[in-house]
ZADO-1210 file (C-alpha; in nm, 4 decimals, padded with zeros to 6 digits):
<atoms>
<atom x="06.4446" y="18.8889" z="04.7183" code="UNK" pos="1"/>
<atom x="06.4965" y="18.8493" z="05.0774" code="UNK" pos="2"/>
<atom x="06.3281" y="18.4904" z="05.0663" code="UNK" pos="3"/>
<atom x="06.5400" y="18.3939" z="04.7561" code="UNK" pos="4"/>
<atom x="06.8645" y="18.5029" z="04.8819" code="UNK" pos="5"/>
<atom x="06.8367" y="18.3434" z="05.2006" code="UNK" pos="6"/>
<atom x="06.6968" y="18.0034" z="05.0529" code="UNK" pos="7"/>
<atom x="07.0309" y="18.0359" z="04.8022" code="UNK" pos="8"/>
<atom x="07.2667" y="18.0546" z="05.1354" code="UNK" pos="9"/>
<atom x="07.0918" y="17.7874" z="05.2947" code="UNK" pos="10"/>
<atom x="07.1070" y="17.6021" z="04.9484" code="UNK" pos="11"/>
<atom x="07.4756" y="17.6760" z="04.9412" code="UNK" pos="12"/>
<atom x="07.5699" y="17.5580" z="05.2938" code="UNK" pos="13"/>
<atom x="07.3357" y="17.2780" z="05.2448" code="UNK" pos="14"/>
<atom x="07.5903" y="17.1566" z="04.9030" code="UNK" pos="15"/>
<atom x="07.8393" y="17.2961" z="05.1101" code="UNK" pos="16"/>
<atom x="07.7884" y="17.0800" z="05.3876" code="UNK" pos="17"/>
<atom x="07.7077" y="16.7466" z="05.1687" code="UNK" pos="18"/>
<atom x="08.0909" y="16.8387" z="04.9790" code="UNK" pos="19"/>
<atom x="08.2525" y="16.8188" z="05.3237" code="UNK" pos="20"/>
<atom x="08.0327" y="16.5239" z="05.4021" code="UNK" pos="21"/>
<atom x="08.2136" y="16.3625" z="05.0932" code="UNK" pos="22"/>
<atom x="08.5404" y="16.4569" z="05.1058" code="UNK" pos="23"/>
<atom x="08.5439" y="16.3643" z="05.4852" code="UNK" pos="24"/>
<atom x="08.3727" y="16.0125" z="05.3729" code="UNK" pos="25"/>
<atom x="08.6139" y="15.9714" z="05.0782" code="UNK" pos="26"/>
<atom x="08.9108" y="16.0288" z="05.3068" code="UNK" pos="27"/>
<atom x="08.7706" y="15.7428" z="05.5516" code="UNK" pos="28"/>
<atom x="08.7406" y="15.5348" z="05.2589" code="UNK" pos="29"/>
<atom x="09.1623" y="15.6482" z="05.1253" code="UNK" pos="30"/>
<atom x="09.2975" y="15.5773" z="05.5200" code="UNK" pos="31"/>
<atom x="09.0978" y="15.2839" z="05.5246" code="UNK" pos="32"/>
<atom x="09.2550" y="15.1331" z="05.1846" code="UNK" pos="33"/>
<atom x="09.5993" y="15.2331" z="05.3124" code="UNK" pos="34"/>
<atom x="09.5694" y="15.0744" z="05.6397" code="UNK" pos="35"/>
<atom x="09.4304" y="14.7506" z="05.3978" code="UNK" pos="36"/>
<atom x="09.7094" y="14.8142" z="05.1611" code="UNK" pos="37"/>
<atom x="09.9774" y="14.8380" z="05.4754" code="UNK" pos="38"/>
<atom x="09.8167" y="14.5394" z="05.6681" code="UNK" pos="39"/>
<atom x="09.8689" y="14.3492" z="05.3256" code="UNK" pos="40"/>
<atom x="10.1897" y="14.4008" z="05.2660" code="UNK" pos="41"/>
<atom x="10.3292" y="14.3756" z="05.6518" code="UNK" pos="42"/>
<atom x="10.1452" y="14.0162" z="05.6269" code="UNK" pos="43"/>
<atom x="10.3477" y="13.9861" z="05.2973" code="UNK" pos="44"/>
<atom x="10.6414" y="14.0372" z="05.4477" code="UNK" pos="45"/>
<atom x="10.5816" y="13.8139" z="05.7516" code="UNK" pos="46"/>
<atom x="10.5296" y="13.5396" z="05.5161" code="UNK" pos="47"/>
<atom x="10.8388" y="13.5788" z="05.3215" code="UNK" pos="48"/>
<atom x="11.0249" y="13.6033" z="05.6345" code="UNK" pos="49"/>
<atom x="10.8406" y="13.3238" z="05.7755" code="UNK" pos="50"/>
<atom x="10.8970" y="13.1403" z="05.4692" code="UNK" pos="51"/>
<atom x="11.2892" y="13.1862" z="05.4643" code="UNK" pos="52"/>
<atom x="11.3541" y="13.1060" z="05.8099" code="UNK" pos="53"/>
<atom x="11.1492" y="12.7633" z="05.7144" code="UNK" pos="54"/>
<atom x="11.3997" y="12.6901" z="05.4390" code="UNK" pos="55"/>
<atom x="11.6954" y="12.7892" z="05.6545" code="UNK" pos="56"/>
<atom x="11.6061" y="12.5428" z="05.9046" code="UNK" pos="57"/>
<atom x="11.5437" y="12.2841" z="05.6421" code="UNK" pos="58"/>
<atom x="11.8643" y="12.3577" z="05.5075" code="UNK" pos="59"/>
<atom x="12.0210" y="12.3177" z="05.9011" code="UNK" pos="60"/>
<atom x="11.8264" y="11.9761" z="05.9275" code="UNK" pos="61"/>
<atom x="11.9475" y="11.8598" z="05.5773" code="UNK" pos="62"/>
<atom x="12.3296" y="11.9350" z="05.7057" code="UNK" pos="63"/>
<atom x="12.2827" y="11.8185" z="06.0155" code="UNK" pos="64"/>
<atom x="12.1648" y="11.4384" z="05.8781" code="UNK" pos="65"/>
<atom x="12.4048" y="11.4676" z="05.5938" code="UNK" pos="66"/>
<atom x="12.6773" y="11.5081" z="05.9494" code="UNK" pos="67"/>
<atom x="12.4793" y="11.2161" z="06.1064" code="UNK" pos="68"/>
<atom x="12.5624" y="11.0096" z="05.8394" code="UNK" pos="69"/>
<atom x="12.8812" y="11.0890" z="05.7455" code="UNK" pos="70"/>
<atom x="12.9461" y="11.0012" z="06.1405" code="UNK" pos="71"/>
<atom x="12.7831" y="10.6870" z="06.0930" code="UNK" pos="72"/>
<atom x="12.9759" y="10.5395" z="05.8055" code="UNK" pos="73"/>
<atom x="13.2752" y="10.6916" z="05.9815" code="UNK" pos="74"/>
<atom x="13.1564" y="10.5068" z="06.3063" code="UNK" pos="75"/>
<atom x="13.1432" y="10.2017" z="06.0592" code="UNK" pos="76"/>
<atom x="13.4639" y="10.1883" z="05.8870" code="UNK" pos="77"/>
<atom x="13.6672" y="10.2709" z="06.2606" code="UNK" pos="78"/>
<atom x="13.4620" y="09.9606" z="06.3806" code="UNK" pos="79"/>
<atom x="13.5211" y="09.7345" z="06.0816" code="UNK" pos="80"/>
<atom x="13.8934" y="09.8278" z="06.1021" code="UNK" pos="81"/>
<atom x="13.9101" y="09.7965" z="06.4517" code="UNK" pos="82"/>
<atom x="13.7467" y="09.4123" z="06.3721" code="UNK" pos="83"/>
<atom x="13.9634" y="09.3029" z="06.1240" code="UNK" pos="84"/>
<atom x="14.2463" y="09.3902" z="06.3540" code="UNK" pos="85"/>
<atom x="14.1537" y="09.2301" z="06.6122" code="UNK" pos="86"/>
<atom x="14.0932" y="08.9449" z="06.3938" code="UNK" pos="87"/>
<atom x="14.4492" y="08.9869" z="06.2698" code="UNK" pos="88"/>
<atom x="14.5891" y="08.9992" z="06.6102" code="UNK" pos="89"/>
<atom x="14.3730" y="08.6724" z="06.7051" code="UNK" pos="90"/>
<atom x="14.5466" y="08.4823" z="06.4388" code="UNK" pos="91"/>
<atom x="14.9174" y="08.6075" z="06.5176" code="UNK" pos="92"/>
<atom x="14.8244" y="08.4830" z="06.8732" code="UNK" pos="93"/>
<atom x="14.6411" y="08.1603" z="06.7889" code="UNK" pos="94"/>
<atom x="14.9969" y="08.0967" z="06.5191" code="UNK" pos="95"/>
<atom x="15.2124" y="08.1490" z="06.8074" code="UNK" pos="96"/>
<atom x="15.0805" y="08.0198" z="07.0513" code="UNK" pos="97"/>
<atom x="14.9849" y="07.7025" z="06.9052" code="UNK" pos="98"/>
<atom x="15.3732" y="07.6694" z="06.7815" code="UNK" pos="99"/>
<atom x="15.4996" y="07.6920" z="07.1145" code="UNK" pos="100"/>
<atom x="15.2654" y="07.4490" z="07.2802" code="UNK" pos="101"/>
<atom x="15.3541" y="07.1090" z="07.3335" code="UNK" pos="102"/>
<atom x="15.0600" y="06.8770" z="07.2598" code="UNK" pos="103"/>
<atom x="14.9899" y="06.6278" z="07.5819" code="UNK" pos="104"/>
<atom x="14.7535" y="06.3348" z="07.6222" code="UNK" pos="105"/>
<atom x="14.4500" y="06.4276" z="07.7242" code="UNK" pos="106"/>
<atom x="14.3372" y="06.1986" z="08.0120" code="UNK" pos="107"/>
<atom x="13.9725" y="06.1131" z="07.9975" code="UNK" pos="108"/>
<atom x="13.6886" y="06.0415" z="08.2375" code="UNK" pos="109"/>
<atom x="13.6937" y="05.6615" z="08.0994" code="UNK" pos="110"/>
<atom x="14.0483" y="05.6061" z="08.2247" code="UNK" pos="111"/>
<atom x="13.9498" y="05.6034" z="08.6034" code="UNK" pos="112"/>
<atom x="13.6005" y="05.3957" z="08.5276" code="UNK" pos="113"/>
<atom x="13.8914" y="05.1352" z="08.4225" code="UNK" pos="114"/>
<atom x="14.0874" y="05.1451" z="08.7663" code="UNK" pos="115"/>
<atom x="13.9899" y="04.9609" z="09.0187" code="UNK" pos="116"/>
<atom x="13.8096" y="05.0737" z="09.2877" code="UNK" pos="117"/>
<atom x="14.0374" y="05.1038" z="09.5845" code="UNK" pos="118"/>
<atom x="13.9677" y="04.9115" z="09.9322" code="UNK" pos="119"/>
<atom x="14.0922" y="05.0122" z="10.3078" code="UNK" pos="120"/>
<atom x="14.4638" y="04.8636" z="10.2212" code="UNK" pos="121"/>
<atom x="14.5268" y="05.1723" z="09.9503" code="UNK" pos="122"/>
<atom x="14.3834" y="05.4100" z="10.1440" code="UNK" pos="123"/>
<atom x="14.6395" y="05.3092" z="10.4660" code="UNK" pos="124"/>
<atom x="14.8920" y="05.3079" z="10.2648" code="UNK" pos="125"/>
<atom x="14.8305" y="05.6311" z="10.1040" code="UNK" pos="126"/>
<atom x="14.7824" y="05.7933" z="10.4374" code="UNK" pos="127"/>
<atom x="15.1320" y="05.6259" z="10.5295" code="UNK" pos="128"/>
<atom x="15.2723" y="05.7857" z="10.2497" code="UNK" pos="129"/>
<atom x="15.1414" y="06.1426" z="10.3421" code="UNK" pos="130"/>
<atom x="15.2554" y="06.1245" z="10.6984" code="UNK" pos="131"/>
<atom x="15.5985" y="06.0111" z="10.5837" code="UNK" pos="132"/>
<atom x="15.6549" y="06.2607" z="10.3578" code="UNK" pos="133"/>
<atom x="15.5319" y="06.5123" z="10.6136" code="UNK" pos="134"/>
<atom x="15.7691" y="06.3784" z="10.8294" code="UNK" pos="135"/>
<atom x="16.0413" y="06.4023" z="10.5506" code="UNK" pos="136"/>
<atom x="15.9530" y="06.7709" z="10.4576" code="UNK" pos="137"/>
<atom x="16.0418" y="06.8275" z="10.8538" code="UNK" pos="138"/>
<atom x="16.3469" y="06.6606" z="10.8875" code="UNK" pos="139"/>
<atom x="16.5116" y="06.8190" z="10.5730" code="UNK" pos="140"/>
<atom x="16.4021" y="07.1706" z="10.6784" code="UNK" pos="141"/>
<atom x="16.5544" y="07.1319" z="11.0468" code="UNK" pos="142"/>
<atom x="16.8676" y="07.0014" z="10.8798" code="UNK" pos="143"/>
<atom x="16.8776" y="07.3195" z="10.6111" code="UNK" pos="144"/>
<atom x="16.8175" y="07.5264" z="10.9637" code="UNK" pos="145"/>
<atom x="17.1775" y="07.3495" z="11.0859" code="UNK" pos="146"/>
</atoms>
């Protein structure tokens, strides 16, 4: 009876040990799933937040070319105005000034080809007629001195 109650005990803490063995291996198996389950859902959540601050930036960069252009055809209009009144102010200035201007004759190139070509008597007598009038432009200035 000895023999059968001791193989019974070690029977016992044999099933006894192989339940803890188990539960110990089962409870590895729970913490691992929850550290799976956890892990999923943190990278879920790193996604979606990933994913939102993608489509706020989009957003930013939509706004911010929808700005550019809006500057650009602003840019545009201020230049096309700023054209057409300088083109206004060109033709009050071309209509006045062209009033007030007196037309002259316009003295060409071909004029002095038709003159003839001047010897050592015109060029004394020009000189002559420099140094007199320098001699004038003297006299008259010592008399307004008087």
């Amino acid at each position: 009876m000895k023999n059968s109650a001791e193989k019974q005990k070690e029977e016992e803490k044999k099933k006894a040990e192989e339940e803890a063995k188990k539960k110990a291996e089962e409870e590895k198996k729970k913490a691992e799933e929850e550290a799976k389950k956890k892990a999923e859902e943190e990278a879920k959540k790193k996604a979606e937040e990933e994913a939102k601050k993608k489509a706020e930036e989009e957003k930013k960069a939509e706004e911010m070319k929808a700005e550019a252009k809006k500057k650009a055809e602003e840019f545009k209009k201020n230049a096309e105005k700023k054209k057409v009144t300088l083109v206004r102010k060109s033709e009050k200035v071309d209509k006045t000034s062209s009033e007030k201007k007196v037309s002259r004759p316009v003295k060409t190139t071909t004029d002095k080809k038709k003159l003839p070509k001047a010897g050592i008597e015109t060029e004394v007598l020009t000189l002559a007629t420099a140094s007199l009038a320098g001699v004038l432009g003297v006299y008259t200035s010592i008399k307004k001195r008087k």
